[in-house]
DSSP file (Angstrom, degrees, kcal/mol; ACC not computed):
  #  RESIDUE AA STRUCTURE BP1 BP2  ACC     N-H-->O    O-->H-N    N-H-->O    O-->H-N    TCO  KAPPA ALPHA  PHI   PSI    X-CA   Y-CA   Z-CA
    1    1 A X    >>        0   0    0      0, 0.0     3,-1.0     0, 0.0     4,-1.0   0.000 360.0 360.0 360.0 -42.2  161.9   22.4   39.1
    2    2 A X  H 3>  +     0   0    0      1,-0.2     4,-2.0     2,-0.1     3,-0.4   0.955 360.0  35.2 -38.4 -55.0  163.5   21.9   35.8
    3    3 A X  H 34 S+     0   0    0      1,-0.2     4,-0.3     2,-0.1    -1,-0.2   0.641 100.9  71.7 -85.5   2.4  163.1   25.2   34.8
    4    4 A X  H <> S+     0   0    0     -3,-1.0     4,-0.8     2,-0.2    -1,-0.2   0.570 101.2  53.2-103.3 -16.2  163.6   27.2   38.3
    5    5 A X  H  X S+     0   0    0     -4,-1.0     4,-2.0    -3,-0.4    -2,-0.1   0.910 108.6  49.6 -68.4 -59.3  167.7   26.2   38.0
    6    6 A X  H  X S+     0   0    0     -4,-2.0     4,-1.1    -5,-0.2    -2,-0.2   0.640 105.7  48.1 -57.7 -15.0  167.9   27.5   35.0
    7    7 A X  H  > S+     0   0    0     -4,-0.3     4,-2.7     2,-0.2     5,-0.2   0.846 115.4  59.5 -92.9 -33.6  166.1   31.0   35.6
    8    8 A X  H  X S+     0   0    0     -4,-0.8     4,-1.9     1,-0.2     5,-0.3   0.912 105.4  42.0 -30.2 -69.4  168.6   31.0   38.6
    9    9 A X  H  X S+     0   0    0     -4,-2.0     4,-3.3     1,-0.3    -1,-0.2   0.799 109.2  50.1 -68.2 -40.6  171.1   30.8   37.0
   10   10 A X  H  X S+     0   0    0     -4,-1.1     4,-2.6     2,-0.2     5,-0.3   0.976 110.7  58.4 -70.0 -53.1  170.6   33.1   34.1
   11   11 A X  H  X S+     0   0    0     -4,-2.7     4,-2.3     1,-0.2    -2,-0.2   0.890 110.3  45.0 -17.3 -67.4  169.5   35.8   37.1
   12   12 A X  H  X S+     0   0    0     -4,-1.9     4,-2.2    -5,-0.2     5,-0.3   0.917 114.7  45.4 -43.6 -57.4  173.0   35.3   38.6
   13   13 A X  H >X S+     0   0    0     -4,-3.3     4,-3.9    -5,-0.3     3,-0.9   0.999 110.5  53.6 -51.4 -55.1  174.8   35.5   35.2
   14   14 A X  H 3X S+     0   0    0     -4,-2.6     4,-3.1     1,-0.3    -1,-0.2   0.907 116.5  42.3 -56.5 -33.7  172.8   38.7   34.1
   15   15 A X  H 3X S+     0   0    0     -4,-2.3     4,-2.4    -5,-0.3    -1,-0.3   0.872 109.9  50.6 -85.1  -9.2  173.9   40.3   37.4
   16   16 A X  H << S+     0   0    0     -4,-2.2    -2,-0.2    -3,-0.9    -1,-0.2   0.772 118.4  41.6 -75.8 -37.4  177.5   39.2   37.5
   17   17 A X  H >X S+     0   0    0     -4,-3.9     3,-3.3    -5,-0.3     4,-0.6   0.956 112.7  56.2 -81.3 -61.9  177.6   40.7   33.6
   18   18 A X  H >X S+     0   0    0     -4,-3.1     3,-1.6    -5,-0.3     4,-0.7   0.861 111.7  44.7 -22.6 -62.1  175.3   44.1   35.0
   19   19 A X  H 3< S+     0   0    0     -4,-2.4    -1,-0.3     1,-0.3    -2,-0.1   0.461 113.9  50.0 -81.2  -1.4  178.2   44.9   37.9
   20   20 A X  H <4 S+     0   0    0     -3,-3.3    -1,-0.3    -4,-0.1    -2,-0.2   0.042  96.3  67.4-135.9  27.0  181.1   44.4   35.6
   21   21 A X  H << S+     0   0    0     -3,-1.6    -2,-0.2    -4,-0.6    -3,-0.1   0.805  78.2  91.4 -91.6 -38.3  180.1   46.6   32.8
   22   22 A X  S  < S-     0   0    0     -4,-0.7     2,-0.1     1,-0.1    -3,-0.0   0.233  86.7 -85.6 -43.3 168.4  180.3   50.0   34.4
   23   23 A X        -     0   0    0      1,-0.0     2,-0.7     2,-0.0    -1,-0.1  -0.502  49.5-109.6 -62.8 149.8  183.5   52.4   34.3
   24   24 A X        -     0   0    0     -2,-0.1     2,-0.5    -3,-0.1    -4,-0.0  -0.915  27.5-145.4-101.2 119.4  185.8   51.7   36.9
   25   25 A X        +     0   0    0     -2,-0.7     2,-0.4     0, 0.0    -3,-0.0  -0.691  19.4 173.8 -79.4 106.2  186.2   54.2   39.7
   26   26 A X        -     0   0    0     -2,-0.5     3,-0.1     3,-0.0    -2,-0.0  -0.960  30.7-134.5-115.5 128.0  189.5   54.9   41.5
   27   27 A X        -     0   0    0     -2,-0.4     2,-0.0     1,-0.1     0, 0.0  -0.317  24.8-103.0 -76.0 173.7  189.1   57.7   43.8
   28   28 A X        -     0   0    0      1,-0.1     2,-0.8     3,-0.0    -1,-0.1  -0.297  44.2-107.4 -52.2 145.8  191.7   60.4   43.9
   29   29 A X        -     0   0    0     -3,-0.1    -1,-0.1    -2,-0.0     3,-0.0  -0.786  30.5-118.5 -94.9 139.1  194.0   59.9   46.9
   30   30 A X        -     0   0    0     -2,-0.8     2,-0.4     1,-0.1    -1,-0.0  -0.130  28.5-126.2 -49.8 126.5  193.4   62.3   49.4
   31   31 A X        -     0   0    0      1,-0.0    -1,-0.1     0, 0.0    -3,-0.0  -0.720  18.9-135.6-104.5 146.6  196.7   64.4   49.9
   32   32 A X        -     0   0    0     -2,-0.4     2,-0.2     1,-0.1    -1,-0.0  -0.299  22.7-116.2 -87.4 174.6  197.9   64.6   53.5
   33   33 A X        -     0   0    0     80,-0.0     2,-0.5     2,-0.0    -1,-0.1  -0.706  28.2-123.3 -91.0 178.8  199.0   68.0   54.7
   34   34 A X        -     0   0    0     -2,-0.2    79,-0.3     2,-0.1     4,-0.1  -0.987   6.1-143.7-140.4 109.4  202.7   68.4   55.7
   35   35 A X        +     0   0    0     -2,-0.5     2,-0.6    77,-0.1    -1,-0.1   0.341  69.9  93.5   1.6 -34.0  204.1   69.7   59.2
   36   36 A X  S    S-     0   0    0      1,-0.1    76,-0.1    76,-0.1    -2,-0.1  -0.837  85.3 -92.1-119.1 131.3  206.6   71.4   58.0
   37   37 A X        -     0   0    0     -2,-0.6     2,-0.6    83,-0.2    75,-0.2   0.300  28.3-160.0  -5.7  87.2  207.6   74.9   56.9
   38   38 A X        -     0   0    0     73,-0.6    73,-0.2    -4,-0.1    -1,-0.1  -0.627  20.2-139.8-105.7 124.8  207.0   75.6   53.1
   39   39 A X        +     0   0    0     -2,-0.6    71,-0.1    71,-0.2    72,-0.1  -0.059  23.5 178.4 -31.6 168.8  209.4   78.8   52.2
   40   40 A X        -     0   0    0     70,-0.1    69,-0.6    69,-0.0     2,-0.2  -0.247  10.4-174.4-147.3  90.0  208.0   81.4   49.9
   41   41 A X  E     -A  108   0A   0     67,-0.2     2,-0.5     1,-0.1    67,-0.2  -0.257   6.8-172.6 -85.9 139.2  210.7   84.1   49.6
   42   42 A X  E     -A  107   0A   0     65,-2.2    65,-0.5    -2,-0.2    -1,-0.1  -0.832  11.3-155.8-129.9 104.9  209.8   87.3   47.5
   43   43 A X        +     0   0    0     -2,-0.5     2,-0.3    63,-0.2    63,-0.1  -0.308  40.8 134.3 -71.7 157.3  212.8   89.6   47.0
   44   44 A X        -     0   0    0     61,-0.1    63,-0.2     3,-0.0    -2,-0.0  -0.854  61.2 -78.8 172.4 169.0  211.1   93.2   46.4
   45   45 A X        -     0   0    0     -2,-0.3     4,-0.3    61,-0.1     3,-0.2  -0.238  42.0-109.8 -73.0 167.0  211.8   96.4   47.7
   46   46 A X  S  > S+     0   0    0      1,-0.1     4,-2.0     2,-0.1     3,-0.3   0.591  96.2  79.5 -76.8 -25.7  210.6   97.7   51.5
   47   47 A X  T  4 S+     0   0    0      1,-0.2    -1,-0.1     2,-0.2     4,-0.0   0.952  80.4  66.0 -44.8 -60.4  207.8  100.3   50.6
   48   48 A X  T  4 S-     0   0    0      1,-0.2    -1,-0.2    -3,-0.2    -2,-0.1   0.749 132.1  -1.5 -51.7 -33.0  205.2   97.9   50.0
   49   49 A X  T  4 S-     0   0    0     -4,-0.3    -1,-0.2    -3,-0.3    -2,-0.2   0.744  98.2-163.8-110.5 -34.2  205.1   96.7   53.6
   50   50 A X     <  -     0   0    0     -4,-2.0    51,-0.2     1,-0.1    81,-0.1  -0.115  33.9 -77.3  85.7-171.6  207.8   98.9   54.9
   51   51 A X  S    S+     0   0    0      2,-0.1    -1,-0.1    79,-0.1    50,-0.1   0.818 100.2  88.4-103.8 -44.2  210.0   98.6   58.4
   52   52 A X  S    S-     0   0    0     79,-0.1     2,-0.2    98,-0.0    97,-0.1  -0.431  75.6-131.2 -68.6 126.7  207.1  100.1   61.0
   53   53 A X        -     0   0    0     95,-0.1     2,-0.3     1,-0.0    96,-0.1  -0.497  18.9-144.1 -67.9 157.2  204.6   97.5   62.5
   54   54 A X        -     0   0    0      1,-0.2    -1,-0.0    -2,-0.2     0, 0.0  -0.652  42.1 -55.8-103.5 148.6  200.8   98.4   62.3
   55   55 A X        -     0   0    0     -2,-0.3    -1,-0.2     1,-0.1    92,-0.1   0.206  53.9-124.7   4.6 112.7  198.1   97.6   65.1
   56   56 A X        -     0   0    0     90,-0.1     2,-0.2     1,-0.1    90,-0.2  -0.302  35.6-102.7 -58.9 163.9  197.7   94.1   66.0
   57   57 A X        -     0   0    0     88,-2.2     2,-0.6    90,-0.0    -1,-0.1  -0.678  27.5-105.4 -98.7 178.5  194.2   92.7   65.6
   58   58 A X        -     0   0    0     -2,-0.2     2,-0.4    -3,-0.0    87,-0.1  -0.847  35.0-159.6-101.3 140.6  191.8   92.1   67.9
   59   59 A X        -     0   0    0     -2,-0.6     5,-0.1    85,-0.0    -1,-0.0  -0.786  28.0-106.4-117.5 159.6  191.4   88.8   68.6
   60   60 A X    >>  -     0   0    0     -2,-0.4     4,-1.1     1,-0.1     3,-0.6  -0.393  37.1-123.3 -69.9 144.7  188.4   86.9   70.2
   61   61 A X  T 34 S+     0   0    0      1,-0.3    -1,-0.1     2,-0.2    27,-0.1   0.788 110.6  59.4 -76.5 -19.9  189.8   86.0   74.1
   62   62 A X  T 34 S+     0   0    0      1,-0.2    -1,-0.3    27,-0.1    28,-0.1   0.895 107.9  42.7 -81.4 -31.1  188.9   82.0   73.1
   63   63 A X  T <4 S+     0   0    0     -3,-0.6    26,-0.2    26,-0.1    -1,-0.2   0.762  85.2 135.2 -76.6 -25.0  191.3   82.0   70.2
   64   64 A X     <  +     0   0    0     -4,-1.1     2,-0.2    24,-0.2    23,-0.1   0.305  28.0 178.0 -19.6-179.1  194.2   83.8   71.8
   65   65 A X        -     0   0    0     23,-0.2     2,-0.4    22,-0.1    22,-0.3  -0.749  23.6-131.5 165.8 143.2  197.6   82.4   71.2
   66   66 A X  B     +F   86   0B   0     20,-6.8    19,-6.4    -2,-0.2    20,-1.2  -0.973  22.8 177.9-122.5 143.6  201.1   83.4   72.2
   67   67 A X        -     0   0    0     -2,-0.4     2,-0.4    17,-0.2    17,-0.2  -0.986  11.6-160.1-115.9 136.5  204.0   83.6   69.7
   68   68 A X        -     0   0    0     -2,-0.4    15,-1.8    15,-0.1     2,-0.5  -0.949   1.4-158.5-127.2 156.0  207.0   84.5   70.7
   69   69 A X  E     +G   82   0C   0     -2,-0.4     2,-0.4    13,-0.2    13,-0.2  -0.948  18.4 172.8-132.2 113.6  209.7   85.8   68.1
   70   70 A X  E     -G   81   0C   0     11,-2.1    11,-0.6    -2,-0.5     2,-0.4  -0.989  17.9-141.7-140.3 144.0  213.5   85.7   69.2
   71   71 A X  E     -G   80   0C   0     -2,-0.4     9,-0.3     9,-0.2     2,-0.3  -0.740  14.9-110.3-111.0 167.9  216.4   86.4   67.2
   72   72 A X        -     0   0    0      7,-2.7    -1,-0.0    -2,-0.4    53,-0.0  -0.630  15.7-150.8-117.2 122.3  220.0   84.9   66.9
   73   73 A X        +     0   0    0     -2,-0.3     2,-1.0    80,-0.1    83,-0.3   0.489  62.8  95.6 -60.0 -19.0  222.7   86.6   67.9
   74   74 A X    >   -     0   0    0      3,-0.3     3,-1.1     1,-0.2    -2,-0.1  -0.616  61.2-147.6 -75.4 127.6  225.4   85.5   65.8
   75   75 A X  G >  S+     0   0    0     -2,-1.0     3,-1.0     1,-0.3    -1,-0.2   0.935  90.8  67.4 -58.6 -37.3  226.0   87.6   62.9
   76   76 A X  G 3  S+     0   0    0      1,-0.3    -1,-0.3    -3,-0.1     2,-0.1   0.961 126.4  11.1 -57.3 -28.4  227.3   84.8   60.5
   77   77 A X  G <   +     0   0    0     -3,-1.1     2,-1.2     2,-0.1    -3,-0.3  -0.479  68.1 177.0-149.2  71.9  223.8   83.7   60.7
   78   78 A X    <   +     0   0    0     -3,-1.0    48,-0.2    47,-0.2    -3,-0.1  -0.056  16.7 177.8 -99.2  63.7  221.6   85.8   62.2
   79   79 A X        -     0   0    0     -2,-1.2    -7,-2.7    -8,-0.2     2,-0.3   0.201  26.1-128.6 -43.6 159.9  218.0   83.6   61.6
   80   80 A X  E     -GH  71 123C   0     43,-0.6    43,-2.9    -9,-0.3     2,-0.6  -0.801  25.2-147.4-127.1 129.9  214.4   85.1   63.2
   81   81 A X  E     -GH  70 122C   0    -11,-0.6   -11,-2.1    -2,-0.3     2,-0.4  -0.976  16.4-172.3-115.2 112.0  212.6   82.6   65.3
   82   82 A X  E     -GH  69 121C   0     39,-1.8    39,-3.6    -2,-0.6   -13,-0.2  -0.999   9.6-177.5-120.3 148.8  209.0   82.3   65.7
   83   83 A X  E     - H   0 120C   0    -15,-1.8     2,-0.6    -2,-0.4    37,-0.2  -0.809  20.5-139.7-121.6 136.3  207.6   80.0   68.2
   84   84 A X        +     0   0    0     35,-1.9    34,-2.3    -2,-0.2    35,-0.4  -0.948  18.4 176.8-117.9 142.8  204.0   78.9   69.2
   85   85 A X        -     0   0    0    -19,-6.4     2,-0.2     1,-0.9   -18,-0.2   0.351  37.9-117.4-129.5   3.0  203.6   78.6   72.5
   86   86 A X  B     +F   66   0B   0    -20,-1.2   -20,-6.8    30,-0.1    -1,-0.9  -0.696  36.2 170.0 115.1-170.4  199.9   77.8   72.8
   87   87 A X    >   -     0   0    0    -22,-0.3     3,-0.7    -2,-0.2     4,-0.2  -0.937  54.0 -52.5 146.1-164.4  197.3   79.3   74.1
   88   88 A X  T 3  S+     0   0    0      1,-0.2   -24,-0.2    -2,-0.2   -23,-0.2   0.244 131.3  49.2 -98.4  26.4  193.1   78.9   74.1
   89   89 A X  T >> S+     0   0    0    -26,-0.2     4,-1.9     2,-0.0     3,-1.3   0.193  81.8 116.2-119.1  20.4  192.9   78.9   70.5
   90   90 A X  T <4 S+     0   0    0     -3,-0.7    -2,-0.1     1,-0.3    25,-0.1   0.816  76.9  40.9 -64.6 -40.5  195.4   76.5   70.4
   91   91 A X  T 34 S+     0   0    0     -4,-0.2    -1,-0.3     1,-0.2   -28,-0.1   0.823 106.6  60.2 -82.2 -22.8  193.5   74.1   69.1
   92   92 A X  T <4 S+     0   0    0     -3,-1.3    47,-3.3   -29,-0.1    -2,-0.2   0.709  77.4 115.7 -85.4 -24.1  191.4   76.2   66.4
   93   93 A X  E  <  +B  138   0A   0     -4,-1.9    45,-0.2    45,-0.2     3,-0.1  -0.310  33.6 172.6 -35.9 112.1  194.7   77.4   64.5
   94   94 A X  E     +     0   0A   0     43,-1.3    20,-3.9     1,-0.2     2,-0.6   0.866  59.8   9.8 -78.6 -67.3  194.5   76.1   61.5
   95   95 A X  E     -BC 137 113A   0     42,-2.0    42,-2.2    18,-0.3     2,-0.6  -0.949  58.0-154.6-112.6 109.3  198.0   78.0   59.3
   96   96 A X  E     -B  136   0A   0     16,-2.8     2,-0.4    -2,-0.6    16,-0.4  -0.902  13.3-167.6-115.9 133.4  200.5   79.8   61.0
   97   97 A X  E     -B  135   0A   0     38,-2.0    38,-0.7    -2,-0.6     2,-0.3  -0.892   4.1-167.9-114.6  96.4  202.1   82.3   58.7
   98   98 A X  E     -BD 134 110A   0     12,-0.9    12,-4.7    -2,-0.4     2,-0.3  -0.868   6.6-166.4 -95.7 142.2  205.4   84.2   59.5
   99   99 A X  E     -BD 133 109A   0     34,-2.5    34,-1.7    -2,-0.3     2,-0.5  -0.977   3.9-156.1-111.8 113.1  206.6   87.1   57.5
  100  100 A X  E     -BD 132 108A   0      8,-1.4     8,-0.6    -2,-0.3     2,-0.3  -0.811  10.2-169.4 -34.0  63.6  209.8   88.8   57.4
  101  101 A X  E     -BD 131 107A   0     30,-1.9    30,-3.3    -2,-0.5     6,-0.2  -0.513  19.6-160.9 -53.7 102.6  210.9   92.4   56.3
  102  102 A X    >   -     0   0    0      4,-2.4     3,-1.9    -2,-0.3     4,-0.2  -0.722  22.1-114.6-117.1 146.3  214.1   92.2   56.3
  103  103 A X  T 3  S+     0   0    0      1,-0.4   -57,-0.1    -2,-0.2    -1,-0.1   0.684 116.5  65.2 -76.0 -16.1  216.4   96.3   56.5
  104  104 A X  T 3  S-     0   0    0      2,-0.1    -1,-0.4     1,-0.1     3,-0.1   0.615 119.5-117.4-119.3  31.2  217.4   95.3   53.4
  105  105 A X  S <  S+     0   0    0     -3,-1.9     2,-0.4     1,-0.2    -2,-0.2  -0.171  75.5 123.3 130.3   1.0  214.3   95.4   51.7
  106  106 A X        -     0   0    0     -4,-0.2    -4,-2.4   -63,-0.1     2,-0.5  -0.339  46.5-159.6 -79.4 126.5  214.2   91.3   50.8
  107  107 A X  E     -AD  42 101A   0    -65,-0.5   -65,-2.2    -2,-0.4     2,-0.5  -0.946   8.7-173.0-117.2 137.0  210.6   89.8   52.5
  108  108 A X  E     -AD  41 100A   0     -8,-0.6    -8,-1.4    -2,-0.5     2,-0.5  -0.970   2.7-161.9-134.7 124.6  210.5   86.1   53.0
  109  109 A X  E     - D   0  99A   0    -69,-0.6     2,-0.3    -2,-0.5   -10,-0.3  -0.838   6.6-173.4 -97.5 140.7  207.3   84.0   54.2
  110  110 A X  E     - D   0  98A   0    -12,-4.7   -12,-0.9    -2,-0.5     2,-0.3  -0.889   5.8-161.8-138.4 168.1  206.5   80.4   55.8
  111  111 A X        -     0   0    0     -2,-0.3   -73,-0.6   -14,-0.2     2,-0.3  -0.868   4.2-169.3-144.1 136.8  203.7   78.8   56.4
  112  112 A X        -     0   0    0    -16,-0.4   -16,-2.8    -2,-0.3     2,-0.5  -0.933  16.9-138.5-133.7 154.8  202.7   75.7   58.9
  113  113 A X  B    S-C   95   0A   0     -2,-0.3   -18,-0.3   -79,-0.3   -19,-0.1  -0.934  73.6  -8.7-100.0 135.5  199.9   73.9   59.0
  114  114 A X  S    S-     0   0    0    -20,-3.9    -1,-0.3    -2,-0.5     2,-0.1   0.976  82.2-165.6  75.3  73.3  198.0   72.6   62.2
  115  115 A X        -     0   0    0     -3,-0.3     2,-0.2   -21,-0.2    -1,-0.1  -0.425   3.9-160.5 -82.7 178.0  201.0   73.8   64.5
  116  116 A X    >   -     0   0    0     -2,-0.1     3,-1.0   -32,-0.1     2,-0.3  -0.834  45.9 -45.5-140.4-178.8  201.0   72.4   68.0
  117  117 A X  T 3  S+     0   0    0      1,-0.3   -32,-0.2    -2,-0.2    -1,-0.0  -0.307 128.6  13.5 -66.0  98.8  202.9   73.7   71.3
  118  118 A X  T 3  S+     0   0    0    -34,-2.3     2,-0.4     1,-0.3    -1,-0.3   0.354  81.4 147.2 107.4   2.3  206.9   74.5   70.2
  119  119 A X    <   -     0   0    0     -3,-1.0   -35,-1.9   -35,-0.4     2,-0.3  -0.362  30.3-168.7 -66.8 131.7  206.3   74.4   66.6
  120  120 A X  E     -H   83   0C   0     -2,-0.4     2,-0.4   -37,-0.2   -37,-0.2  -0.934  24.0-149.8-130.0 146.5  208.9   77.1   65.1
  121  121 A X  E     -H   82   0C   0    -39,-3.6   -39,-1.8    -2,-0.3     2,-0.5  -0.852  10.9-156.2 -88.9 138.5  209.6   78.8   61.9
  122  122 A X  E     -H   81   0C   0     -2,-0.4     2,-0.4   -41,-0.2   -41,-0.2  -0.900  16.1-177.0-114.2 149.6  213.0   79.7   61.4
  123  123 A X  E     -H   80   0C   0    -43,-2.9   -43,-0.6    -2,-0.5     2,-0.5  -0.807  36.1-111.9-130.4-176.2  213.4   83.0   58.7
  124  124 A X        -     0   0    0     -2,-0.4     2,-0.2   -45,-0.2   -45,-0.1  -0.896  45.6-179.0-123.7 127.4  216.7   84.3   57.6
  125  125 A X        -     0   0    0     -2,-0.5   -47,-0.2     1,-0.1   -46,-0.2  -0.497  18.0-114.5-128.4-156.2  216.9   87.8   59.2
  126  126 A X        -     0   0    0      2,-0.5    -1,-0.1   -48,-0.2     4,-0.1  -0.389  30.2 -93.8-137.0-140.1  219.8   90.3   58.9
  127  127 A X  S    S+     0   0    0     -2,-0.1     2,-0.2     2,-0.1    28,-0.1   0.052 105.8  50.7-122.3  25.8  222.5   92.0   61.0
  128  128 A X  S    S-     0   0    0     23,-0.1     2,-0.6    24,-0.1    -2,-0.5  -0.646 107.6 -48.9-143.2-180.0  219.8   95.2   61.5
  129  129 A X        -     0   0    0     -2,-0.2     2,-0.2    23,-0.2    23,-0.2  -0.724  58.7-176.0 -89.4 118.3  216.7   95.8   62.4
  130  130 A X  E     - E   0 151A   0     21,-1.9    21,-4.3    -2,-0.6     2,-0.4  -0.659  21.9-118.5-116.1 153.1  214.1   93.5   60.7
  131  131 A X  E     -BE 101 150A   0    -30,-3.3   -30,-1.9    19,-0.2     2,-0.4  -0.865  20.6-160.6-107.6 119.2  210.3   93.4   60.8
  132  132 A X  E     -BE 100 149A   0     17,-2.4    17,-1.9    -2,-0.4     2,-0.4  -0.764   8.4-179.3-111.3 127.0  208.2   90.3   62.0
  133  133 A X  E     -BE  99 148A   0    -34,-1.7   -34,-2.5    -2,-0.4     2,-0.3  -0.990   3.6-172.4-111.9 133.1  204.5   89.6   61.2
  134  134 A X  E     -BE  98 147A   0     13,-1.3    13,-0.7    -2,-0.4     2,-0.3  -0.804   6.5-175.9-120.3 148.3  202.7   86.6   62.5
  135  135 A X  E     -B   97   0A   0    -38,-0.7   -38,-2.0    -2,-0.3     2,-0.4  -0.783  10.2-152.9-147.8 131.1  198.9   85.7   61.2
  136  136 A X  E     -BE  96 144A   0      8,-1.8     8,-2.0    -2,-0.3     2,-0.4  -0.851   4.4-158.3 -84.4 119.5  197.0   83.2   62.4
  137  137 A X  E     -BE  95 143A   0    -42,-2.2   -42,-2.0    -2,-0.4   -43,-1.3  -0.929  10.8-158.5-120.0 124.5  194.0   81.0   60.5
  138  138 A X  E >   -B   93   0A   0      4,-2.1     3,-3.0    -2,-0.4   -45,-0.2  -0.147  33.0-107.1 -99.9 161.3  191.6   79.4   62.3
  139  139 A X  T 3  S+     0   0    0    -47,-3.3   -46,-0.1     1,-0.3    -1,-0.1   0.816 117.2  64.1 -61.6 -17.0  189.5   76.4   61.1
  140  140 A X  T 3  S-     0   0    0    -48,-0.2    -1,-0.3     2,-0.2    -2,-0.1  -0.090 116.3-111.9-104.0  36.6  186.4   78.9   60.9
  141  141 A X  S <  S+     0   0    0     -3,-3.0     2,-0.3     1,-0.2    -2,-0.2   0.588  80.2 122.9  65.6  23.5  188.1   81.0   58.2
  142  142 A X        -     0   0    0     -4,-0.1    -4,-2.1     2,-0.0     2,-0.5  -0.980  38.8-178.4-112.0 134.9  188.7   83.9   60.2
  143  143 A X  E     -E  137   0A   0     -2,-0.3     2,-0.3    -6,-0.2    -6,-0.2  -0.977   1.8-172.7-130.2 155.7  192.7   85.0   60.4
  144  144 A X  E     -E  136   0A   0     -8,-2.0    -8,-1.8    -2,-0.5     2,-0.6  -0.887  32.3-108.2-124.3 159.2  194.3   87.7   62.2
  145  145 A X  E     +     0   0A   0     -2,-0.3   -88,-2.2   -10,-0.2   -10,-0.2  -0.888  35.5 169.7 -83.0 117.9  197.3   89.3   62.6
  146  146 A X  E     +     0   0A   0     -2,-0.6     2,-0.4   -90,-0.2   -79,-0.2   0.286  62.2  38.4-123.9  -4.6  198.9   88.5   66.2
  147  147 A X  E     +E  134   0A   0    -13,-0.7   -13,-1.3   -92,-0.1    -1,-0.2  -0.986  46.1 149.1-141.4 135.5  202.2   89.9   65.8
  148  148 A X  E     +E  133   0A   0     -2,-0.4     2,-0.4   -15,-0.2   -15,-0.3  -0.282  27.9 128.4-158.6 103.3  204.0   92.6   64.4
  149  149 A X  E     -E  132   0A   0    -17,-1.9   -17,-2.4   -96,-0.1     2,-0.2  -0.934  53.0 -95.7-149.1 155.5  207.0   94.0   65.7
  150  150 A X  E     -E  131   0A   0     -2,-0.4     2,-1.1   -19,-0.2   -19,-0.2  -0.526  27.2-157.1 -86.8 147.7  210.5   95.0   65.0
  151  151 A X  E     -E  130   0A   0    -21,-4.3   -21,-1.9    -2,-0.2     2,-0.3  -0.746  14.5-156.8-126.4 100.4  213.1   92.6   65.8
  152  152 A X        -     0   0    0     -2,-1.1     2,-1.1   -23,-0.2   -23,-0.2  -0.677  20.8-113.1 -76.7 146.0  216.9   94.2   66.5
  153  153 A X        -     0   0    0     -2,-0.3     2,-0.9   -80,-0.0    -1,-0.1  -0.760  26.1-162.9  10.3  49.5  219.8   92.8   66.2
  154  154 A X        -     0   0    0     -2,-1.1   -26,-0.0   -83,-0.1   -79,-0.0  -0.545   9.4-155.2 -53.7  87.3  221.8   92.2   69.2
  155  155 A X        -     0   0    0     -2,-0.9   -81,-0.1     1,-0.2     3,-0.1  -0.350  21.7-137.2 -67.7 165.7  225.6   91.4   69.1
  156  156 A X  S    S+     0   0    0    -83,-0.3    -1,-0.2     2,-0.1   -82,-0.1   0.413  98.8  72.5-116.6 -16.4  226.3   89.4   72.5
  157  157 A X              0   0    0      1,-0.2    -1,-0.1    -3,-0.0    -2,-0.1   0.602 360.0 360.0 -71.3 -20.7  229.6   91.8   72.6
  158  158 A X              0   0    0     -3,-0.1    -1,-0.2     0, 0.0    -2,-0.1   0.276 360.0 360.0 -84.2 360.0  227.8   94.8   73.4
């Protein structure tokens, strides 16, 4: 009995020293994503993408989505709107990505992640006719293009 306190005890110690010997591990924290629109504007000339939309893709009828792209009439500021307005893939969108071609050769991009029903981009458009591209990426790493169309300019005085 004498001796059965003591090996206790020394057991206890030997693990109390074991568990506080290691390195200590602090995980990374996990970085959240963020809602909201991250610019990334790239002046460059108009060839590379140019003013004419291309072919939409095709997209599978469960992923559909609608975006709709409307532009501001005032001239002092005449911003490019894209909207998500849902759809059955609603849910599988991962990034939606608008681009802008703007007449006077300047391209500007934004990004959101996980948009939901009324999420909008706003782009800086011009007092001409400017070119809008939409692409969608879905959580299963497939994106498409869903948009691409020219967007005029419309004074509210004509």
């Amino acid at each position: 009995m004498k001796v059965l306190l003591p090996l206790i005890l020394i057991c206890i110690g030997i693990l109390l020293v074991a568990g506080c010997s290691g390195p200590i591990f602090t995980p990374a924290p996990t970085p959240t994503p963020s809602p909201t629109p991250t610019p990334l504007p790239t002046p460059g000339p108009i060839p590379p993408l140019g003013l004419e939309p291309q072919p939409t893709s095709v997209v599978p009828p469960y992923q559909r989505v609608v975006v709709q792209v409307t532009k501001n009439t005032v001239a002092i500021d005449p911003w490019v709107s894209v909207l998500f307005a849902g759809g059955a893939g609603q849910s599988a969108v991962r990034v939606m990505t608008a681009t802008i071609v703007r007449s006077d050769g300047l391209t500007e991009t934004k990004a959101t992640l996980y948009p939901e029903i009324g999420t909008t981009i706003l782009l800086s458009g011009t007092t001409h006719t400017d070119r809008v591209i939409v692409n969608m990426t879905y959580t299963n790493g497939a994106s498409y293009t869903v948009k691409d169309e020219r967007v005029p300019f419309q004074s509210p005085n004509t």
